[in-house]
Each structure stands twice: as C-alpha cells, then as structure tokens.
C-alpha beads as a LAMMPS data file, in Angstrom:
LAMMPS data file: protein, C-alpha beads

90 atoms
89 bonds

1 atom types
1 bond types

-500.0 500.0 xlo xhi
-500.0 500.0 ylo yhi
-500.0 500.0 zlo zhi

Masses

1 110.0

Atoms # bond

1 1 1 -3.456 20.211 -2.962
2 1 1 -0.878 20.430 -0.065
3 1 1 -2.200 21.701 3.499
4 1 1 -0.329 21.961 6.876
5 1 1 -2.219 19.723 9.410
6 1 1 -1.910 23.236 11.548
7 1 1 -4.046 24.914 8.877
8 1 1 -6.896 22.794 8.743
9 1 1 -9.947 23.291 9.934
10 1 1 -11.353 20.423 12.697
11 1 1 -13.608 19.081 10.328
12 1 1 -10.723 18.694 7.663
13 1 1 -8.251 17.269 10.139
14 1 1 -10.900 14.901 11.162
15 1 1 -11.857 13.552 7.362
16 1 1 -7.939 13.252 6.465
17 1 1 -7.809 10.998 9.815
18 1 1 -10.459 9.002 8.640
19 1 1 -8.911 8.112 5.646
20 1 1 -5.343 7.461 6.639
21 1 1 -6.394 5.496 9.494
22 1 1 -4.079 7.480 11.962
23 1 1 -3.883 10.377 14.216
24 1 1 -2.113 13.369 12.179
25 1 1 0.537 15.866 14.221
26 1 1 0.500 19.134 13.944
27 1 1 4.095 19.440 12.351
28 1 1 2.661 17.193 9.430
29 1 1 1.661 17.840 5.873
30 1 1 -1.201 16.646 3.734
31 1 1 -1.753 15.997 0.349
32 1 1 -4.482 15.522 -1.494
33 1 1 -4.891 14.022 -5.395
34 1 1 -7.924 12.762 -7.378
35 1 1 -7.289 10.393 -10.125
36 1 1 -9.836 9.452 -12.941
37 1 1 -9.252 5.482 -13.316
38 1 1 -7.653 5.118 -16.877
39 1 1 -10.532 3.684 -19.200
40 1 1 -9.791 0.093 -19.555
41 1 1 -12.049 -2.752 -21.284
42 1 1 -13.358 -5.983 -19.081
43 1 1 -11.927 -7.753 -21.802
44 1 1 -8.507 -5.979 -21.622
45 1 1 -8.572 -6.028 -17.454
46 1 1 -8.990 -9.658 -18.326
47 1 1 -5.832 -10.219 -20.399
48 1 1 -3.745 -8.195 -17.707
49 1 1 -5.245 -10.243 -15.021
50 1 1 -3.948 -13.595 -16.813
51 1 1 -0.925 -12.092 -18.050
52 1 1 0.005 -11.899 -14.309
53 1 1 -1.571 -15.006 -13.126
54 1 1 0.848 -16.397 -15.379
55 1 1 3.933 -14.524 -14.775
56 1 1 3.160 -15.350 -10.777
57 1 1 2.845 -18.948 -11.506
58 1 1 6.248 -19.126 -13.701
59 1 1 8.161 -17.270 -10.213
60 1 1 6.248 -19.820 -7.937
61 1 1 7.588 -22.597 -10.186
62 1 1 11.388 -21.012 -9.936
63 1 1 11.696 -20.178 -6.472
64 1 1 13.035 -22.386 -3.487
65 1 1 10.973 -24.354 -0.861
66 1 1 11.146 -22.352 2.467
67 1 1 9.618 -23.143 5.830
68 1 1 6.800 -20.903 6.555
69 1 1 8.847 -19.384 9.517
70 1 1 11.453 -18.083 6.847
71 1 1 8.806 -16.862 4.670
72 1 1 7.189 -14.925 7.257
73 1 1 11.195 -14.001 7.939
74 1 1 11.569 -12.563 4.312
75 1 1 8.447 -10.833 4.542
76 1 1 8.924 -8.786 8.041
77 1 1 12.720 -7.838 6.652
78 1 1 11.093 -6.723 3.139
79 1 1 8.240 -4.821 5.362
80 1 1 10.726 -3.608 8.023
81 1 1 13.035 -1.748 5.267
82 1 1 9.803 -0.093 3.163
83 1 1 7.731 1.105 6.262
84 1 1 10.485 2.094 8.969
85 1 1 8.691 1.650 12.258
86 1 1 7.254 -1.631 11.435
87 1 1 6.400 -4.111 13.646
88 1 1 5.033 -7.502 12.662
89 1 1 1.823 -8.406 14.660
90 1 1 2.170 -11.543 16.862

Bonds

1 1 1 2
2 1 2 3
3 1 3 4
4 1 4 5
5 1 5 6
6 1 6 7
7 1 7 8
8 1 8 9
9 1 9 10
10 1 10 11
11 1 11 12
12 1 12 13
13 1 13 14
14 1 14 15
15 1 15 16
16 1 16 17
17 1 17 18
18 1 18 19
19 1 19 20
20 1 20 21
21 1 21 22
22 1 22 23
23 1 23 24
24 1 24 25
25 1 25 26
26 1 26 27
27 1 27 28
28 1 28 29
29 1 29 30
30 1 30 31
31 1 31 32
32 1 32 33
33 1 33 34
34 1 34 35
35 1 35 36
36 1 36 37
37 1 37 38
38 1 38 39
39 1 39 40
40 1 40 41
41 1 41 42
42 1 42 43
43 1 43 44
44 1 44 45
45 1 45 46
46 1 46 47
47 1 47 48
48 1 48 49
49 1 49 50
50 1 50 51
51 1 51 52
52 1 52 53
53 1 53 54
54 1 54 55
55 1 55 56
56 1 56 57
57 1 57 58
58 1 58 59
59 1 59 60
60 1 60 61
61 1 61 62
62 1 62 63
63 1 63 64
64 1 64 65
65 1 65 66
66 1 66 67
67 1 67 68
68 1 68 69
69 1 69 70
70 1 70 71
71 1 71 72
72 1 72 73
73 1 73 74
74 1 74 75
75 1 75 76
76 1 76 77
77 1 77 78
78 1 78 79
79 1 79 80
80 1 80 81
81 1 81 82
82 1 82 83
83 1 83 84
84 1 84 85
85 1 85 86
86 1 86 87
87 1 87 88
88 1 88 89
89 1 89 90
C-alpha cells in the first residue's frame, strides 16, 4: 500500500511516525508491506547461524590490523555514502 503523507488521516500520520522514528513532511510518501517470516527450522536457523559465524571469523582472520580511530573512519565513510545526511554521533 502506497499513501501520500497529505492523505492520511492524523491518526495514520501519527502510527507511521511511530514506527519510523521521525517526523514525516507533507510532500512525502508511505509505504506499507507485511511479510509472513519464511518457515525455517531451529535446527536449520542453527546451521545458517554457524555458517556465518564461520564465514565472519575466516574475514576477521584475513583482514589488516587498524587503529580503532580508522575503523570508526571506515565505518562513518561506509555510513556517510548509504544514508546521505549522516552524521556520526560524538
């Protein structure tokens, strides 16, 4: 479902706030999905939980020392061009 912020009532512009955390303008658009969670096993959750554990440990083991400061660095630049308008807190 797609609605106009403009064409929603106060009540709907109020819940849609609520769950995006934010003030919506009036030039904005909404949208709206539900999504039934694919039916997955605890046993198979497991093996895809591990499956990355592992593949996360192999990168760690790969990658290159860096000083926390550069880290933070390569995480506010990867931030910065995903989310335009982002500012690191201090």
């Amino acid at each position: 479902m797609i609605r106009e912020v403009k064409d929603l009532s106060p009540d709907q512009k109020m819940a849609v706030e609520s769950l995006l955390g934010r003030s919506v303008s009036e030039q904005e658009t909404v949208s709206v999905q539900a999504f039934q969670p694919p039916a997955i096993s605890d046993q198979r959750r497991q093996q895809i939980v591990e499956g990355l554990r592992q593949y996360f440990a192999e990168v760690d083991a790969k990658r290159q020392p860096v000083s926390a400061e550069e880290a933070d660095g390569i995480i506010n630049e990867a931030m910065r061009n995903s989310r335009p308008g982002y500012r690191p807190r201090q």
